[in-house]
C-alpha positions in Angstrom: 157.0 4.8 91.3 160.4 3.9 92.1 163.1 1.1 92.5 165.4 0.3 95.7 169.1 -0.1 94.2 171.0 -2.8 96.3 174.6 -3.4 94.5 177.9 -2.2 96.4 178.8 -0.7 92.4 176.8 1.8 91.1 176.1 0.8 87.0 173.0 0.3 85.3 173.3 -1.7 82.1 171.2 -1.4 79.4 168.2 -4.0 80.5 167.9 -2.1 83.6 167.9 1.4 81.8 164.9 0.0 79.7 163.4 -1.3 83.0 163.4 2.3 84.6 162.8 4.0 81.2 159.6 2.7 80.7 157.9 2.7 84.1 159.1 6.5 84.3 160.9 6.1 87.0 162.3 9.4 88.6 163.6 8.3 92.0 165.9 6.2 93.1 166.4 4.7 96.6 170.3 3.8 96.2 172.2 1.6 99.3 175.1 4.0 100.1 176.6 1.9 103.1 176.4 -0.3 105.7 176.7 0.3 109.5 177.6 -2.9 111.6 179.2 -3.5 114.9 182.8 -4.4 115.4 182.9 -6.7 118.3 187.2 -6.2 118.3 186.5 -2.6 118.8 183.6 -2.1 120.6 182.7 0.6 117.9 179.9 0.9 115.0 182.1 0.8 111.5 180.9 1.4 108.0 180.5 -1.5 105.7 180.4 -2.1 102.0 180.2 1.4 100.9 178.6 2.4 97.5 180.9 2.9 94.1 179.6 5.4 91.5 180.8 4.1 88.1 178.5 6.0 86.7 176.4 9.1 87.7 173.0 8.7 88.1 170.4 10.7 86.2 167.7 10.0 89.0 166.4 11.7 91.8 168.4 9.9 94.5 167.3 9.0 97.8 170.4 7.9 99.7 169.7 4.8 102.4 171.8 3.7 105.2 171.3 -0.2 106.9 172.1 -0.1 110.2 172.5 -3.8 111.7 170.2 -4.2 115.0 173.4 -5.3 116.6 175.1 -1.6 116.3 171.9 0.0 118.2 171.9 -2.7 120.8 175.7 -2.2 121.7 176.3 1.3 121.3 176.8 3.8 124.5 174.3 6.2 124.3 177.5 9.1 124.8 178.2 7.9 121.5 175.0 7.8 119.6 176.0 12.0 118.6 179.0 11.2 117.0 177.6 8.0 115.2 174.7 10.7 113.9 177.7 13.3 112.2 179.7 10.4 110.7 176.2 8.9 108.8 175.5 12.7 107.4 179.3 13.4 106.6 179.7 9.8 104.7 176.3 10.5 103.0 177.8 13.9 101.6 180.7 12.9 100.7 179.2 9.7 98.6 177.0 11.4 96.9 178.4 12.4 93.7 175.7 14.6 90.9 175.2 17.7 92.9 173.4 18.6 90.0 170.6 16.7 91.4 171.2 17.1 95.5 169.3 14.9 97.3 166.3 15.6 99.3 165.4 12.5 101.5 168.1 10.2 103.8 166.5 6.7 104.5 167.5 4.8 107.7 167.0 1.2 107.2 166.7 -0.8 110.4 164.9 -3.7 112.1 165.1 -2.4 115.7 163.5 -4.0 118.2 162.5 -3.5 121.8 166.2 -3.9 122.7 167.6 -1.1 120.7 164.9 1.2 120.3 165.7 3.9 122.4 169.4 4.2 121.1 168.2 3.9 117.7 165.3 6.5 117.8 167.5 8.7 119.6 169.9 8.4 116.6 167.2 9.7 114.5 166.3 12.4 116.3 170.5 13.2 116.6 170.8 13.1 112.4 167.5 15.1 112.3 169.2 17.9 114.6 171.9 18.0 111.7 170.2 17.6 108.8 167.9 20.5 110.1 164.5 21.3 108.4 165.6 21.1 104.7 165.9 17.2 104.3 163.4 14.6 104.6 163.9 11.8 107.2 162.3 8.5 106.4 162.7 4.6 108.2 161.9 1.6 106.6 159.4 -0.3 108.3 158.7 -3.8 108.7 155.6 -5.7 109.4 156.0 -6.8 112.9 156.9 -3.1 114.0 153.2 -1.8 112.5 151.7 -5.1 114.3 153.3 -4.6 117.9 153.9 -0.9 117.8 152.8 -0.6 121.1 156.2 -2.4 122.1 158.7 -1.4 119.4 157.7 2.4 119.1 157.0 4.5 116.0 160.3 6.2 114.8 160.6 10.1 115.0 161.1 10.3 111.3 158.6 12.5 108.4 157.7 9.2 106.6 157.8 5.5 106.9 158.1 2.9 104.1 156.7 -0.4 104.7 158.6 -3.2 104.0 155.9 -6.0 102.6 158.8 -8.3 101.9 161.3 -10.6 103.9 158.7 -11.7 106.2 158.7 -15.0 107.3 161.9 -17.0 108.9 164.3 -18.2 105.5 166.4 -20.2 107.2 163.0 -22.5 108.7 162.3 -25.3 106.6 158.8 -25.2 107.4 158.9 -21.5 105.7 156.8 -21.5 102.3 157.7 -18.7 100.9 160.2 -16.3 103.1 159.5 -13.6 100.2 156.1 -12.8 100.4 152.8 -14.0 101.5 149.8 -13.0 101.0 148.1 -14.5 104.3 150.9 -13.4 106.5 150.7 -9.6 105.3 146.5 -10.0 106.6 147.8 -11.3 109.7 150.1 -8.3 110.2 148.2 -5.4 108.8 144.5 -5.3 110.8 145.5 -2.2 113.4 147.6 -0.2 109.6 145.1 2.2 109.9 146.0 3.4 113.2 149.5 3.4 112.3 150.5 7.2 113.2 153.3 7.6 110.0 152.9 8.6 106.4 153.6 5.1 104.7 155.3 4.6 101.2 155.2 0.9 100.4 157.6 -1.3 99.0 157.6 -4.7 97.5 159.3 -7.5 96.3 160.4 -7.9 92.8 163.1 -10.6 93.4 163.5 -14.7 93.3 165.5 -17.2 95.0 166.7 -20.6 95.9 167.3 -21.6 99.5 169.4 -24.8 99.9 168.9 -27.3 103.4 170.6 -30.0 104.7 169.6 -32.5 107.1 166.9 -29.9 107.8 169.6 -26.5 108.8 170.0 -23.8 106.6 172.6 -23.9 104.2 172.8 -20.8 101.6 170.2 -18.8 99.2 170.9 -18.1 95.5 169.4 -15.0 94.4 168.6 -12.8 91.0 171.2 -14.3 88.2 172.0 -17.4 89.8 169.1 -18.9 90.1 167.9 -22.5 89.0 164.5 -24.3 87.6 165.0 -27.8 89.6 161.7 -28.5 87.3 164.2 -28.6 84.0 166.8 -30.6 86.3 165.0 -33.9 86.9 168.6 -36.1 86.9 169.6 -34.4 90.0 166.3 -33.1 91.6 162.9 -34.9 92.5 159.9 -33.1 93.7 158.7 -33.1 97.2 155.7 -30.4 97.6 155.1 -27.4 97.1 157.6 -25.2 95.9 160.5 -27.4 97.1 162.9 -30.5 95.5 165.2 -32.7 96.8 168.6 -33.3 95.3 168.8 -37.1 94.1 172.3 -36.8 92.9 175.3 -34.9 94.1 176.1 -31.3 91.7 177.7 -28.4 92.1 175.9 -25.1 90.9 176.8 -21.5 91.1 179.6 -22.2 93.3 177.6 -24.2 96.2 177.7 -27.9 96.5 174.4 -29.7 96.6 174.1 -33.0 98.4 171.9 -35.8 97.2 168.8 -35.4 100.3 169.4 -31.7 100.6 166.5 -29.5 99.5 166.1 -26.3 97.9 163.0 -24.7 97.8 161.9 -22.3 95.3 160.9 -18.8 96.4 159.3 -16.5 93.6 157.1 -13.0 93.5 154.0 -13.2 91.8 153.0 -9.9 90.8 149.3 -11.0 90.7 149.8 -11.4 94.4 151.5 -8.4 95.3 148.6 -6.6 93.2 145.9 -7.7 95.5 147.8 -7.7 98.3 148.4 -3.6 97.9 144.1 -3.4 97.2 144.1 -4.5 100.6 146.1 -2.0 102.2 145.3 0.9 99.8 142.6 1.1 101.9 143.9 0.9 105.5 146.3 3.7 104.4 146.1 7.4 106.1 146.7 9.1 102.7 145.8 8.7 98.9 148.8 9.5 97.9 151.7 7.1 98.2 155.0 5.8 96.9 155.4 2.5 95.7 159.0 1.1 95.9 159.9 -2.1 94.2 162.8 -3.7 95.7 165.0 -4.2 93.7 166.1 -2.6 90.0 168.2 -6.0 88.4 168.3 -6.9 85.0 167.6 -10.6 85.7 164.0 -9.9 86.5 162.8 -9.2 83.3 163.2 -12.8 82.9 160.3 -13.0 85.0 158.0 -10.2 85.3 157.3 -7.9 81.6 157.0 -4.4 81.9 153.3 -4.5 81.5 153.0 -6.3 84.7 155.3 -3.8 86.5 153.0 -1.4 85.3 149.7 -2.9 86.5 151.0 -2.4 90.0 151.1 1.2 90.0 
């Protein structure tokens, strides 16, 4: 069991402590940077690199984002180089070398485009990380269902992503989260899927915000609103979604009267019987479950005893 840890500052308060406490929780998968593409300098740059206030007392698994952009523009003469500055940054970020880390995750959704350049990274930071480090790749949905076009990455493990899979910026979207009936959909060839696969889910709400029917903005985790407790400013349409009767202005976004938020939420209950589903399409018994990710705000939601239900 373990916990994705998403925040550019590195400080658990003492909710989340609880939180990790009581599941047991030994591992962390901690965001240590970004890589993105600067269009300027025709060069990949790191972004938004992580801040150790504190030193974590976890098992740390240090994970990289690459943007789909960066694999698509890079030269493959540079691909080398890109590979040595990912392993220096990750050494010199990581801070308890009393607990040295064993695993580097890439988190990337390639696609047909940038597939070779981005497998070939891969194989360029396994070359320099050698035998003594694990190499693992988030995967998403649409890369177990079309494999045959986006390739299997050359890492030692994958980690299914059963999150973030439908469009959030389509109004027609009910629930960009997770849902149930779009994981079937995607998951009927799993068992044929040639990687180990850990599996991570969504432990997470938000509020996406339209206007005149385009995307306009998503509150997540702390700043989210009940429209439900709100009925001066927001009438309900269907669903999970409200429109705004009466102009406000909430966690620093102005809502219109006639825009529409709709309300996206993790059940656990859902998640639960979505993972019997694939438990059994799985190569292997024995798994990883990641929760993305470890925030104090969901304990307003989900209890502990749920949490613990799931694994």
């Amino acid at each position: 069991r373990s916990f994705y840890y998403w925040k550019t500052v590195y400080s658990l308060n003492p909710e989340e402590k609880i939180i990790l406490d009581s599941l047991s929780v030994k591992k962390l998968y901690i965001r240590y940077f970004d890589v993105d593409w600067d269009e300027k300098n025709k060069r990949p740059i790191p972004k938004a690199p992580i801040n150790f206030k504190e030193i974590p007392t976890y098992n740390v698994v240090p994970v990289i984002f690459i943007t789909n952009r960066t694999m698509v523009n890079i030269a493959e003469i540079e691909i080398p180089e890109l590979a040595k500055s990912i392993v220096s940054k990750v050494e010199s970020l990581h801070v308890n070398q009393r607990l040295p880390y064993g695993e580097i995750q890439m988190d990337c959704d390639w696609s047909e485009k940038s597939r070779i350049n981005y497998f070939k990274l891969i194989q360029e930071i396994k070359i320099l990380i050698g035998g003594s480090l694990v190499l693992s790749a988030t995967i998403r949905l649409h890369q177990v269902k079309f494999s045959n076009r986006t390739g299997v990455p050359p890492v030692d493990r994958g980690v299914l992503m059963v999150y973030n899979m439908a469009a959030i910026n389509d109004l027609n979207t009910v629930n960009s989260i997770f849902d149930a009936e779009i994981v079937d959909q995607y998951t009927d060839n799993l068992a044929d899927y040639p990687l180990h696969l850990d599996l991570a889910f969504p432990m997470y709400h938000q509020n996406v915000l339209f206007r005149g029917g385009q995307y306009i903005g998503v509150w997540r985790d702390k700043n989210i609103f009940d429209p439900k407790l709100l009925p001066s400013y927001f009438k309900h349409v269907e669903k999970n979604t409200y429109k705004c009767i009466k102009d406000t202005f909430m966690h620093n976004m102005f809502i219109r009267n006639e825009d529409i938020v709709r309300i996206e939420e993790t059940h656990l209950s859902e998640v639960k019987n979505v993972l019997k589903t694939i438990k059994n399409q799985l190569k292997s018994d024995t798994f990883t479950i990641i929760f993305f990710d470890i925030n104090s705000s969901h304990a307003k939601h989900t209890s502990i005893e749920e949490i613990k239900s799931i694994f």
